[in-house]
C-alpha positions in Angstrom: 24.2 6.2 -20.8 20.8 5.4 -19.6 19.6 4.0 -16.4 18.5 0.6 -17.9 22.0 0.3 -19.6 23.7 0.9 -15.9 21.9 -1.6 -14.4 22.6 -3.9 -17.4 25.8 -3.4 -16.7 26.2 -4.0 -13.0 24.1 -6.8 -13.2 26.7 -8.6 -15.7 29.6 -7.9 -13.7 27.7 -9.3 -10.3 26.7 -12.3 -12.5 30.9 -12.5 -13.5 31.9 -12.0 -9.8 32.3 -15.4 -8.4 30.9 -15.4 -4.9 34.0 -16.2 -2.3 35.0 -13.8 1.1 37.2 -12.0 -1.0 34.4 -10.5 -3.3 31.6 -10.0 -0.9 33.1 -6.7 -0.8 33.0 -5.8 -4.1 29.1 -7.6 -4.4 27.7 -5.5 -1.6 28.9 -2.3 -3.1 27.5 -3.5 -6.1 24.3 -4.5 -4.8 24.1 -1.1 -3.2 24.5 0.9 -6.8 22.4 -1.2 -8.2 19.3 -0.8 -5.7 20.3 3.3 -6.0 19.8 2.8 -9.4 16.5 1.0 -9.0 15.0 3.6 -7.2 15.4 6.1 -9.5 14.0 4.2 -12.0 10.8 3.8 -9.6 10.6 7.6 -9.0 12.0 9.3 -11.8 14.3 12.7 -11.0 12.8 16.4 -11.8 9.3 17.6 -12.7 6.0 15.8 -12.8 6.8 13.0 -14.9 4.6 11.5 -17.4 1.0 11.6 -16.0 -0.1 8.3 -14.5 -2.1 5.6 -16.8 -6.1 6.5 -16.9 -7.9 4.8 -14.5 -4.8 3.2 -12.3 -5.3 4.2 -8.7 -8.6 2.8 -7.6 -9.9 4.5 -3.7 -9.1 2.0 -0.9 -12.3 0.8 0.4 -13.4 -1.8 3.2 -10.8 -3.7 5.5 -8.7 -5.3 3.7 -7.1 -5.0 0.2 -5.9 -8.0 -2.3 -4.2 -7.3 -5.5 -4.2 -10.1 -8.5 -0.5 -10.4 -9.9 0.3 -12.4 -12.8 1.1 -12.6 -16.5 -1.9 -12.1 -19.0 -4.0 -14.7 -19.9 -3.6 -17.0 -16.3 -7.5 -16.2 -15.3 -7.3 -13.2 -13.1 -10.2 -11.6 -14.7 -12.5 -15.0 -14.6 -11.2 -15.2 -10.8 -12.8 -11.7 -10.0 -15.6 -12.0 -11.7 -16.6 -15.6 -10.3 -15.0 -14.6 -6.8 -17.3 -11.3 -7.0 -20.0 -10.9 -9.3 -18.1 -8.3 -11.1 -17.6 -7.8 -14.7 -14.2 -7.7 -15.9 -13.4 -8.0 -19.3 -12.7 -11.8 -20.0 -11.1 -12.6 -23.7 -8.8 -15.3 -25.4 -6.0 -12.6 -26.2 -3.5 -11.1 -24.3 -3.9 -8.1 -22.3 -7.9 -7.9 -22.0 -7.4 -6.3 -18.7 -5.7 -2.6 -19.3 -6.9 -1.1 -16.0 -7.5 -1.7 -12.8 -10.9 -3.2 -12.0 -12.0 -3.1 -8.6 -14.2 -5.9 -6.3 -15.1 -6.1 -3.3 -17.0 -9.6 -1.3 -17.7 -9.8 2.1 -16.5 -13.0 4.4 -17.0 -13.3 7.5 -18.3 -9.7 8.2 -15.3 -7.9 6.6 -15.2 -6.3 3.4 -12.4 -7.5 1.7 -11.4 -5.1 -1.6 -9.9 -7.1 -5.1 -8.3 -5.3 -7.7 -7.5 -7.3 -11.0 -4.9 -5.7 -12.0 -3.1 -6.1 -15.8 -1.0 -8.8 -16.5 3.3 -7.8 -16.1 5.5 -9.0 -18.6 9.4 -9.3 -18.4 10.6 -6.4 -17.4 7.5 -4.6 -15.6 10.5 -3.0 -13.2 11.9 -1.5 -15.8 8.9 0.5 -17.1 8.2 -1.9 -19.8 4.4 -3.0 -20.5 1.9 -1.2 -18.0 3.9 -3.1 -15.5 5.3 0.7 -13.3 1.8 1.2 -12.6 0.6 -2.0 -11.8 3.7 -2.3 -9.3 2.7 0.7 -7.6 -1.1 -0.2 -7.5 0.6 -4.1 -6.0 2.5 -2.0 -3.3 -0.5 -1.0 -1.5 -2.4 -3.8 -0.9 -2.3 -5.9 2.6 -2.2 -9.1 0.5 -1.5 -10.1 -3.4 -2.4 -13.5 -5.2 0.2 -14.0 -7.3 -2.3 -16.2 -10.3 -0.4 -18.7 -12.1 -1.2 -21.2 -14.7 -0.9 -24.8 -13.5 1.1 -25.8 -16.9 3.8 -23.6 -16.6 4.1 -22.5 -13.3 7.5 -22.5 -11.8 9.5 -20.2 -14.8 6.7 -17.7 -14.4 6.4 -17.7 -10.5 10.6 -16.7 -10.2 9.6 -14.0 -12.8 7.1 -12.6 -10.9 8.7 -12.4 -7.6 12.2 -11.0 -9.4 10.0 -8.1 -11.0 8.4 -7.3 -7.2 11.5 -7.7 -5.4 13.1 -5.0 -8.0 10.0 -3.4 -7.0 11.2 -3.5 -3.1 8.1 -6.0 -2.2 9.2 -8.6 -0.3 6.8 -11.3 -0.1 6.2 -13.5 2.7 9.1 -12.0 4.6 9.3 -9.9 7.8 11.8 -7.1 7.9 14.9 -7.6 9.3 16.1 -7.2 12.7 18.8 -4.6 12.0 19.3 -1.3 14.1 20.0 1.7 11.8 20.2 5.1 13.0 21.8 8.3 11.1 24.1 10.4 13.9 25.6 14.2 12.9 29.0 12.6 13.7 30.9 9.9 15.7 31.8 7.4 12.6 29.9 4.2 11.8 29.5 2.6 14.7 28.9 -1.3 14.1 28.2 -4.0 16.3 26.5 -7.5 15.6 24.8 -9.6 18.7 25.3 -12.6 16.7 27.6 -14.4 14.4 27.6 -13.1 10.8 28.2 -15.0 7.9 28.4 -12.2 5.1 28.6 -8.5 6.9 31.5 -7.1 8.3 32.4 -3.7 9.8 34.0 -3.4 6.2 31.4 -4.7 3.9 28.7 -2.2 6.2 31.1 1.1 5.9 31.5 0.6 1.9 27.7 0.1 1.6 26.7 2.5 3.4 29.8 5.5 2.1 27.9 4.3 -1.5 24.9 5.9 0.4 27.6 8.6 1.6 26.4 7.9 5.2 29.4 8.4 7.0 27.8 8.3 10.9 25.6 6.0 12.0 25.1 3.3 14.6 23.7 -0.1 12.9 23.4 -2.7 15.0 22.5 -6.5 13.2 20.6 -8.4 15.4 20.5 -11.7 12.9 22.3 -12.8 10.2 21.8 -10.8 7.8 22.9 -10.1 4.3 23.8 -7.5 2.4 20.4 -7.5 0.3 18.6 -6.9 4.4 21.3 -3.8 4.9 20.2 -2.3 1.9 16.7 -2.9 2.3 17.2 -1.1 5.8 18.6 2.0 4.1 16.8 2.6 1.6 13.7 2.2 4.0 10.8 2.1 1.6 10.3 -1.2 1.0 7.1 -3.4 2.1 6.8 -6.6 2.8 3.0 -8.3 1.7 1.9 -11.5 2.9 1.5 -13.6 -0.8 -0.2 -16.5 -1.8 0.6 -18.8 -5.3 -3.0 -19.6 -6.9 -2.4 -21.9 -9.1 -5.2 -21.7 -12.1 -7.0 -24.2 -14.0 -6.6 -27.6 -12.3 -9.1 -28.9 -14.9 -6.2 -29.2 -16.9 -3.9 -32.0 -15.0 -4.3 -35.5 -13.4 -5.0 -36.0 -9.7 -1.5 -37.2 -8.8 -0.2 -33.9 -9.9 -2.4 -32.3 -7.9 -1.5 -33.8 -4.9 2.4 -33.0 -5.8 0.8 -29.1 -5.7 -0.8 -29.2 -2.3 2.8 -29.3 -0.7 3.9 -26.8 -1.7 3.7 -24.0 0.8 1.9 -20.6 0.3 0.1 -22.6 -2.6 -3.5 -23.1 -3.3 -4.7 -24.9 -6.2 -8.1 -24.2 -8.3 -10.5 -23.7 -11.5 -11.1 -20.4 -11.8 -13.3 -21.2 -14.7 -15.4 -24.6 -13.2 -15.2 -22.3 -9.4 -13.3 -25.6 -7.5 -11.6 -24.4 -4.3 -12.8 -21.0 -3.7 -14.0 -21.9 -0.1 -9.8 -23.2 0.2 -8.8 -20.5 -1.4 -10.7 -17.8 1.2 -9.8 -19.4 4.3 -6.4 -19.2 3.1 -6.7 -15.6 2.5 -8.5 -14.9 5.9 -5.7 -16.5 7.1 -2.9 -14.4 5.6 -4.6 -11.2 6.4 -4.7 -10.9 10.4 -8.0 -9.1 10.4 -9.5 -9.3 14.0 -13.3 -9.0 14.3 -15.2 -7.2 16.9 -18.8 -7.1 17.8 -20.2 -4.5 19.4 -23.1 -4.3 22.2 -25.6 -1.6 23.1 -26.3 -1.3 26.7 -29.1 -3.5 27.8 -28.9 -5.4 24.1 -27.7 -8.4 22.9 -24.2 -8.3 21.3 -24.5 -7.2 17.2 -23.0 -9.9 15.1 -23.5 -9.1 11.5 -21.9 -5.9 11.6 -18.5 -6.6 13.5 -16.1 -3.5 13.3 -12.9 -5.1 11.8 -9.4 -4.2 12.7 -6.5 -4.8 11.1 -3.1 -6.9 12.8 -1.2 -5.1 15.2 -3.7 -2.4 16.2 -6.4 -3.9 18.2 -6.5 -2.1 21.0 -9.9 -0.4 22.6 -8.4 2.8 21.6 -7.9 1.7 17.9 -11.2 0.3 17.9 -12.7 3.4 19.2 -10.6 5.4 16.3 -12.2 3.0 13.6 -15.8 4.2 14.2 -15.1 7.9 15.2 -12.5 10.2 16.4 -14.5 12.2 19.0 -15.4 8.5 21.1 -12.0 8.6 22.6 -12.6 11.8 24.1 -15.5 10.7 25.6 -14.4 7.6 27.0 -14.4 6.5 30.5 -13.8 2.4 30.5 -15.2 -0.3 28.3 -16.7 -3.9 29.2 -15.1 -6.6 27.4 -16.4 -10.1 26.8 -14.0 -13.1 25.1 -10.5 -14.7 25.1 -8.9 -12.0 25.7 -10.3 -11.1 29.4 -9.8 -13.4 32.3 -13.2 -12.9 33.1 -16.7 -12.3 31.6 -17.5 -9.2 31.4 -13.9 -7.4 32.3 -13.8 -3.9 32.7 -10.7 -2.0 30.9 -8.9 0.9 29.3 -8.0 2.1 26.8 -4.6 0.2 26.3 -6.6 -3.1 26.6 -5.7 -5.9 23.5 -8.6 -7.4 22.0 -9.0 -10.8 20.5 -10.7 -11.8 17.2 -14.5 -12.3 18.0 -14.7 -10.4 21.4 -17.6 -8.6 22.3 -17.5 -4.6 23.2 -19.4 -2.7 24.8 -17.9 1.4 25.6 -19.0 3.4 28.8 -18.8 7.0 28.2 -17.7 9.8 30.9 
């Protein structure tokens, strides 16, 4: 029996199940197969495998990387090309786009990296189509544009976001607050800090005995459901901002296009007349954290066309320092820090100091 036929399987019997306390059980040792069963399919068992499609894995460059996600023929190619002046392939068939093809614009001093990528079809998590690849190219990016077309958006966005999630990408979501560590032994050792609406001691030991964890200590610090647990184990999934571009607006009335701008995560545009693009790039400066910092040469005026751009979470001197070279930390003695994130102007700190988009640096070495 193959892999795709298992999952076939499991997947009709969860959609039988009805959904009560007396099954969650049964679903969460389901749900647990069926994401084994998944990963396998991602990574295949034994040897090499099949060599990876010509042309796929494209080198990361500047700050920040965006991946275009969507079926064919929605406009990801005319969005590169009029979003970056570069040439991708741009036909009225299906599947112009067969590889990757790489972009990169600059806004507001960072260099911001788009990869087209080929449109998925029904199935892409199940190897059908190119769609593997693609998936695996969408997994490394810090943000991916799902491109939909305006006329038939809402059957194609759920198909999307069901072949990622099989993917383990989980858009617009943060991981979940769960404590998992594996012991040698001591049992499974549960304990929830809040009240729990699906997880019990029960539910956690059967998921995790599918797993044939038999000692750990996981600790659920929200209400979380089985899906979240499993996520937790398995431990390689990532979770990318995403943003809905919905393509050619030429195409529909005005009042439907103010039904569109509520809806969240959304931006609306012509990928073909170029409305929105100035929308659609705040919004993506927006979803990707990326702090700027301008640097100043003793006795000079600060530099600001060339700021050194960090990403989220690691903007401290010492990651800034890191960015440009290795050997500065070494070196270093204190830096002088002008912006919002010093009390006063300039502020002398270490190397632990924060730093705020937009401040100005300026390193003293020993």
């Amino acid at each position: 029996m193959s892999l795709l036929q298992k999952i076939a399987e499991i997947e009709n019997e969860m959609a039988r199940t009805q959904k009560n306390k007396a099954t969650a059980h049964h679903l969460g040792l389901l749900k647990a197969r069926l994401a084994k069963l998944r990963r396998e399919l991602i990574t295949p068992k034994g040897g090499s495998g099949g060599g990876t499609g010509e042309g796929f894995d494209v080198a990361k460059t500047g700050d920040a990387r965006i991946g275009f996600v969507g079926f064919p023929s929605v406009g990801k190619s005319t969005l590169l090309s009029n979003l970056a002046g570069v040439y991708s392939e741009v036909a009225a068939y299906e599947f112009t786009t067969l590889t990757t093809v790489p972009g990169v614009i600059r806004y507001k001093g960072a260099k911001i990296q788009l990869l087209d990528l080929p449109g998925i079809i029904e199935g892409a998590k199940d190897g059908k189509g190119r769609g593997r690849q693609v998936i695996a190219v969408a997994r490394t990016c810090n943000l991916i544009l799902i491109v939909l077309d305006v006329l038939k958006p809402l059957g194609h966005k759920k198909l999307i976001e069901h072949e990622l999630e099989g993917f383990g990408i989980r858009l617009n979501k943060s991981p979940p607050n769960i404590g998992f560590k594996k012991k040698d032994k001591g049992g499974i050792n549960f304990t929830a800090t809040c009240a729990q609406s699906e997880l019990d001691g029960d539910t956690v030991k059967s998921i995790l005995s599918e797993y044939k964890i038999h000692n750990a200590d996981v600790t659920l610090r929200c209400d979380a459901t089985a899906d979240d647990l499993i996520d937790v184990v398995e431990g390689n999934r990532v979770y990318i901002p995403c943003i809905y571009v919905l393509n050619k607006i030429d195409q529909i009335s005005v009042e439907e296009l103010d039904i569109i701008y509520k809806v969240p995560h959304c931006v609306p545009i012509s990928a073909h007349h170029r409305w929105n693009f100035d929308d659609l790039l705040e919004k993506i400066w927006d979803y990707l954290h990326l702090v700027r910092i301008y640097t100043k040469p003793k006795g000079q005026l600060p530099d600001y066309t060339a700021p050194v751009v960090l990403p989220d979470g690691r903007t401290t001197v010492e990651d800034f320092c890191m960015k440009i070279h290795k050997n500065l930390i070494k070196e270093f003695k204190h830096a002088l820090v002008w912006g919002s994130s010093v009390k006063h102007n300039p502020q002398k700190v270490g190397r632990e100091h924060t730093l705020d988009d937009e401040d100005v640096i300026q390193l003293v070495k020993k």
